[in-house]
C-alpha positions as a Markdown table, in Angstrom:
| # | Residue | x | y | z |
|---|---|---|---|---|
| 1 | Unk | 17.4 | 94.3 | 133.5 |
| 2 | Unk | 18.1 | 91.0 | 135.0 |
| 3 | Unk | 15.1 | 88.4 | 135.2 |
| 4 | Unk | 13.9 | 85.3 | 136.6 |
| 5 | Unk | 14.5 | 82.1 | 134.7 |
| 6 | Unk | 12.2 | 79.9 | 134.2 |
| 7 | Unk | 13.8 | 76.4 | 134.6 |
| 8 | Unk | 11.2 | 75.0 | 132.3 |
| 9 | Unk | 11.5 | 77.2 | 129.7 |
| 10 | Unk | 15.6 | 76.6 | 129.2 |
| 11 | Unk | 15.2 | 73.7 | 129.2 |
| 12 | Unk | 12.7 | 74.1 | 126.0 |
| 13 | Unk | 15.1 | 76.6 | 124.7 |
| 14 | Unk | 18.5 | 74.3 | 124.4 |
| 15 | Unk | 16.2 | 70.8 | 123.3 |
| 16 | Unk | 14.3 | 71.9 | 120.8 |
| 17 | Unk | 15.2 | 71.4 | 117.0 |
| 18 | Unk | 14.3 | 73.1 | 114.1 |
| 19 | Unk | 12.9 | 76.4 | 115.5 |
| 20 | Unk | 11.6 | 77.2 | 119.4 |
| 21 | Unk | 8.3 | 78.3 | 120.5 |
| 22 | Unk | 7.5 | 80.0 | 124.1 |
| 23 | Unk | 4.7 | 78.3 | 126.0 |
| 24 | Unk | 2.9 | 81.9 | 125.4 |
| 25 | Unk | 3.6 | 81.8 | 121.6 |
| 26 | Unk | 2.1 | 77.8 | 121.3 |
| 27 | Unk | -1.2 | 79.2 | 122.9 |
| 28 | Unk | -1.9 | 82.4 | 121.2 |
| 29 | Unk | -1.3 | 80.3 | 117.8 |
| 30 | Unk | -3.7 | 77.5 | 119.0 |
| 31 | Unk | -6.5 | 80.2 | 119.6 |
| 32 | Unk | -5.7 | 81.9 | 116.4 |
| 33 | Unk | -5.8 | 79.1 | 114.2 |
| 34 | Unk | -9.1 | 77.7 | 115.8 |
| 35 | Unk | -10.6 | 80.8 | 114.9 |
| 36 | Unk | -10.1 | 81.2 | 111.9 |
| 37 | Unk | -9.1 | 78.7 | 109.7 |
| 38 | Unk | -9.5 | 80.7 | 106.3 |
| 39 | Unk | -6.2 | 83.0 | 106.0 |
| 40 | Unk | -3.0 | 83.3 | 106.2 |
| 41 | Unk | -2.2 | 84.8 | 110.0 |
| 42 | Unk | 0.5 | 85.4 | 112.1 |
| 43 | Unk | 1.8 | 86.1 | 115.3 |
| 44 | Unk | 4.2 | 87.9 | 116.9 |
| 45 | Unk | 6.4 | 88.8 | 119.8 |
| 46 | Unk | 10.0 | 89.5 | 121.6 |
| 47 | Unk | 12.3 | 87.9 | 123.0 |
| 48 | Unk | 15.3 | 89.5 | 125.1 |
| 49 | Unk | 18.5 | 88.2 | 126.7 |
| 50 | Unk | 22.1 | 88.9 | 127.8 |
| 51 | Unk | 24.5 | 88.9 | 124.7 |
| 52 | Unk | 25.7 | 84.8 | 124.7 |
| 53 | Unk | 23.0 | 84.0 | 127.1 |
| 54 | Unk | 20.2 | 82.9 | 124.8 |
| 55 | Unk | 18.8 | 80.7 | 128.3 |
| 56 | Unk | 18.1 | 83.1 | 129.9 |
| 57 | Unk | 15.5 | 84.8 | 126.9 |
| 58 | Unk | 12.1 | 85.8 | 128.3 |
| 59 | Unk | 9.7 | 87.4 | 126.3 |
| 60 | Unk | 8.3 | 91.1 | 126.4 |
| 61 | Unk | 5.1 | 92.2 | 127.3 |
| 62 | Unk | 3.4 | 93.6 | 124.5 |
| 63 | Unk | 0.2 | 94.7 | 125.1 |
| 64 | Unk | -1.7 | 94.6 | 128.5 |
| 65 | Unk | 0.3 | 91.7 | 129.7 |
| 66 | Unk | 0.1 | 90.0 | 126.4 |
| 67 | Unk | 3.4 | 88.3 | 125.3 |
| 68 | Unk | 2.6 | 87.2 | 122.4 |
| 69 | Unk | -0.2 | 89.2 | 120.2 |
| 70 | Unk | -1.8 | 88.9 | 116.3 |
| 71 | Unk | 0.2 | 89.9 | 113.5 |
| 72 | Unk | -0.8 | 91.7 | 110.7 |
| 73 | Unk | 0.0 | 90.7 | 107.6 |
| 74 | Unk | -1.0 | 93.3 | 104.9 |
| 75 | Unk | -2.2 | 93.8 | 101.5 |
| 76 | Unk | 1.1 | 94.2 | 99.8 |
| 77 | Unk | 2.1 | 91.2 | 101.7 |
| 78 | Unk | -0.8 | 89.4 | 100.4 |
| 79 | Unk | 0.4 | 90.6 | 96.7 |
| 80 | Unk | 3.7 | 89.2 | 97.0 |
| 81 | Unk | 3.0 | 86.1 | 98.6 |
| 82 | Unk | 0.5 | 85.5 | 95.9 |
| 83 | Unk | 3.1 | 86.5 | 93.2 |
| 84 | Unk | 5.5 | 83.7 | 94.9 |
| 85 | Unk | 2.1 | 81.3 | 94.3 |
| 86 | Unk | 1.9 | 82.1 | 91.1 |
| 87 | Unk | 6.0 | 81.7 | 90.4 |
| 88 | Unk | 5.4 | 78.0 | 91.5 |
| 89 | Unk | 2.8 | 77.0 | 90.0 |
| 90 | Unk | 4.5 | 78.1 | 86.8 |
| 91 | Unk | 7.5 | 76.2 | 87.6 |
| 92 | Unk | 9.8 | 79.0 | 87.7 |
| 93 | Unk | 13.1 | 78.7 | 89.2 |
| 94 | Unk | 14.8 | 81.0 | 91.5 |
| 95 | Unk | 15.5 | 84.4 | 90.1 |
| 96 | Unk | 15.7 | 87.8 | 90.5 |
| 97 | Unk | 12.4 | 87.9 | 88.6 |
| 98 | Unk | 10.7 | 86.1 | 91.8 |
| 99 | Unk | 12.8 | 86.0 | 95.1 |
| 100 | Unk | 12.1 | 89.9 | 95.4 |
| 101 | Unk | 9.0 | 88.4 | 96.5 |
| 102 | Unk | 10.3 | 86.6 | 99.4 |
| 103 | Unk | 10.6 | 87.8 | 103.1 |
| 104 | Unk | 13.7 | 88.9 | 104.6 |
| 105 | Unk | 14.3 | 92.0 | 106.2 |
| 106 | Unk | 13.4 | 93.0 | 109.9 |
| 107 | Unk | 12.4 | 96.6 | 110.4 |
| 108 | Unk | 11.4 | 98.2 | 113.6 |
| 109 | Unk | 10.7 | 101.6 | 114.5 |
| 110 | Unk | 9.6 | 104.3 | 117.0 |
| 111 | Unk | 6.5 | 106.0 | 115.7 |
| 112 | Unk | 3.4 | 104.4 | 117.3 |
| 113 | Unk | 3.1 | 106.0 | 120.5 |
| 114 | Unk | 3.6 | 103.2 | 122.2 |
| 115 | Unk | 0.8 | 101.2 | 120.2 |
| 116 | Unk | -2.0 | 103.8 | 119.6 |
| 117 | Unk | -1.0 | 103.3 | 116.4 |
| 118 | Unk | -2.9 | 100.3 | 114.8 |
| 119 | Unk | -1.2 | 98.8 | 111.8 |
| 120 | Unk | -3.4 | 99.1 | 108.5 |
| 121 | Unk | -4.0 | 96.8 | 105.9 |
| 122 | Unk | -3.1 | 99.5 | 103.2 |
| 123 | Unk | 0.3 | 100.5 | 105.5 |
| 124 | Unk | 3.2 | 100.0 | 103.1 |
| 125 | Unk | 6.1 | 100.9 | 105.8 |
| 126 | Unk | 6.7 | 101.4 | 109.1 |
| 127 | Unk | 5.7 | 105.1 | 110.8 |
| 128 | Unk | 9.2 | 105.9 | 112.1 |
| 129 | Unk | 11.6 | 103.4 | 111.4 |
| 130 | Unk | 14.9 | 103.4 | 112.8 |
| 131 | Unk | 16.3 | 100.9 | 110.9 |
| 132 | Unk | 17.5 | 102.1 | 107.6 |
| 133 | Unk | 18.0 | 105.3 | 109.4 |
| 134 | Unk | 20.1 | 104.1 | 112.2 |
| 135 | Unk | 21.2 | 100.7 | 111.6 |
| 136 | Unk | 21.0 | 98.7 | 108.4 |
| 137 | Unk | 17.8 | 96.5 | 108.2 |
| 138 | Unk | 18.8 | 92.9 | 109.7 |
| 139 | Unk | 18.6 | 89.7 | 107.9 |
| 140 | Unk | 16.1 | 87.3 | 109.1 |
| 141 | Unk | 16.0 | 83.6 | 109.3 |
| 142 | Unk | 13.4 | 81.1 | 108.6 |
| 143 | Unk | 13.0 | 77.8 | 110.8 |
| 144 | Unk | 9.6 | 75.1 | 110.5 |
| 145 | Unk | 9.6 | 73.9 | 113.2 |
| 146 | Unk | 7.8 | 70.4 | 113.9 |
| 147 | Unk | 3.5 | 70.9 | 113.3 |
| 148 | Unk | 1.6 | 71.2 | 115.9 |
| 149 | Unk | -1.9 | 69.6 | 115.7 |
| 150 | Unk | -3.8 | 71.5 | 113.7 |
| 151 | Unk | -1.7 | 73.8 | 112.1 |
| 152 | Unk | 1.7 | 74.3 | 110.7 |
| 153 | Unk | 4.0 | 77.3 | 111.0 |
| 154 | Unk | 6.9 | 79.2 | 109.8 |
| 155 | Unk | 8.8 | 81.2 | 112.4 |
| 156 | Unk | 10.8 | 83.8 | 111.3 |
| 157 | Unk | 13.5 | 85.8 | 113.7 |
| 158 | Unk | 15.4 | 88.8 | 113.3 |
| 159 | Unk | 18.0 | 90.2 | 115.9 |
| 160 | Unk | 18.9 | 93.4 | 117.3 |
| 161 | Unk | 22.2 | 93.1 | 118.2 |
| 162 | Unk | 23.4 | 94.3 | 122.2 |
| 163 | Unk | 25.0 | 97.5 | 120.4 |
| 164 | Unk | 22.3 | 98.6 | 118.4 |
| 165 | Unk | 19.7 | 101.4 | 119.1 |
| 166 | Unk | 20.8 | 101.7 | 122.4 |
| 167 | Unk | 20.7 | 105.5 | 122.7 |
| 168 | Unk | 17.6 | 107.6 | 123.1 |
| 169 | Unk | 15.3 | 108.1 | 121.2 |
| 170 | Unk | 16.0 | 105.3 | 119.3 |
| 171 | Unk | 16.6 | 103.0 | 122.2 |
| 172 | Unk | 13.0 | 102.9 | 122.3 |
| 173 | Unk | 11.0 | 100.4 | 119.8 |
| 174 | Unk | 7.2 | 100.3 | 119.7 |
| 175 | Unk | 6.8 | 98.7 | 116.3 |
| 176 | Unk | 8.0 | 96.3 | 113.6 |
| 177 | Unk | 7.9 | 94.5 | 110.6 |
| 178 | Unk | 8.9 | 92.2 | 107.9 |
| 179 | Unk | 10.3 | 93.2 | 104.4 |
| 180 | Unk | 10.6 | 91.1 | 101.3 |
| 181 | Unk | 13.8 | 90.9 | 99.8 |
| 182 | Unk | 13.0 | 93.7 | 97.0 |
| 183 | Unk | 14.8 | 96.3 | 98.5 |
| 184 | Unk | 17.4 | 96.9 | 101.8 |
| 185 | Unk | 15.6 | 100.7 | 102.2 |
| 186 | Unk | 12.4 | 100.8 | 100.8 |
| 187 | Unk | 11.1 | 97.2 | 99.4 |
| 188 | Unk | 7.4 | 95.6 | 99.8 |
| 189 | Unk | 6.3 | 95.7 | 103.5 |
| 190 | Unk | 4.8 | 91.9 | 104.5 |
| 191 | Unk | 3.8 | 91.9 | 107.8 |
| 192 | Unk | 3.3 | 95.0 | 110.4 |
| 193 | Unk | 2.9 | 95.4 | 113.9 |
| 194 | Unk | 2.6 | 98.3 | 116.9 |
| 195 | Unk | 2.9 | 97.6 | 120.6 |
| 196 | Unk | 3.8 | 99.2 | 123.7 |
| 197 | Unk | 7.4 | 100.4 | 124.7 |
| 198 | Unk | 10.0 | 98.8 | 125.0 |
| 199 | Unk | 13.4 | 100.0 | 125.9 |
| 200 | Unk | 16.5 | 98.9 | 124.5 |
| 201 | Unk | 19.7 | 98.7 | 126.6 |
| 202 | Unk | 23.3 | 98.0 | 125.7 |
| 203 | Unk | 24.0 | 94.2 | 126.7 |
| 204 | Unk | 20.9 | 93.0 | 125.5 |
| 205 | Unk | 20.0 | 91.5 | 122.5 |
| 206 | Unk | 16.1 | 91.8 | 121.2 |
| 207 | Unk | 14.9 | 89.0 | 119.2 |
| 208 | Unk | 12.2 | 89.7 | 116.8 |
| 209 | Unk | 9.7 | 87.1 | 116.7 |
| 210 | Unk | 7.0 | 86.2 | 113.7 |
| 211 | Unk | 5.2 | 83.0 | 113.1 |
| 212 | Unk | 2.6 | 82.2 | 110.0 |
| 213 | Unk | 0.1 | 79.9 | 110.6 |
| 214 | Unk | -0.8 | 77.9 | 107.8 |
């Protein structure tokens, strides 16, 4: 599972501060955000490296040599980041009453035949998830990293650790998503995406990838 580096891109990896964005990422955002202007969107993709080797990360192909692809974000995402509007605007403080609302959780799964699954706008879970099940849902962690003209984003990144879902059928992850912070099992699904294959092998970590473009 060893890959050709990309000198460039290591380089990009160790320099940049606040958050790190793949040249495929930067593009598919720029597209996305020039057409359409109107909603909250997202995208999303994979990263994988060598445990303690985070220069040598390359990301996955997702879909028909995509690398980085659209994100759904769905209607009981759309509720909650609404309810977080709403919390602010009332000048709540922090509270179990609102930080259910916010993101936190990484799911993934094995249910969508390798993407012939779309994700839904009324989906509220994953088809076959693995985490709960298997391993416990992973923390995420937010980064802004500096706006790029004319957008800004928020990328969020959850691991799969190099001894996790390694064994069949579970090594094998073909979709993911983001939960709010409402519940380590069930909770209010955010965001949801399928895509093709991938395998997961001891060793190697999987970095879970979303970005919302505001």
């Amino acid at each position: 599972m060893r890959r050709n580096i990309n000198k460039q891109k290591i380089t990009r990896w160790n320099e940049s501060a606040g958050g790190i964005y793949f040249p495929e990422e930067l593009e598919e955002i720029s597209n996305l955000y020039l057409r359409d202007e109107c909603h909250v969107k997202g995208i999303f993709s994979i990263a994988c490296f060598p445990e303690g080797h985070p220069e040598e990360a390359q990301l996955l192909d997702l879909e028909r040599g995509q690398k980085a692809v659209q994100n759904l974000i769905v209607n009981t995402g759309r509720a909650a980041l609404a309810q977080l509007s709403r919390a602010t605007a009332s000048g709540l403080l922090p509270g179990a009453a609102v930080t259910v609302y916010d993101l936190g959780y990484l799911a993934t799964g094995k249910g969508s035949a390798g993407g012939a699954t779309l994700p839904d706008p009324t989906d509220t879970g994953l088809i076959d998830e693995t985490t709960v099940a298997i391993i416990p849902r992973p923390l995420m962690i937010v980064t802004t990293p500096p706006p790029g003209p004319p957008f800004t984003t928020n990328l969020w990144t959850g691991q799969i650790g190099s001894a996790q879902l390694n064994g069949a059928p579970n090594n094998i992850i073909n979709e993911a998503g983001i939960f709010c912070l409402d519940g380590a099992v069930a909770g209010t699904l955010f965001c949801f995406r399928t895509f093709a294959n991938q395998t997961k092998s001891a060793g190697f970590i999987f970095e879970v990838r979303w970005s919302h473009i505001f």
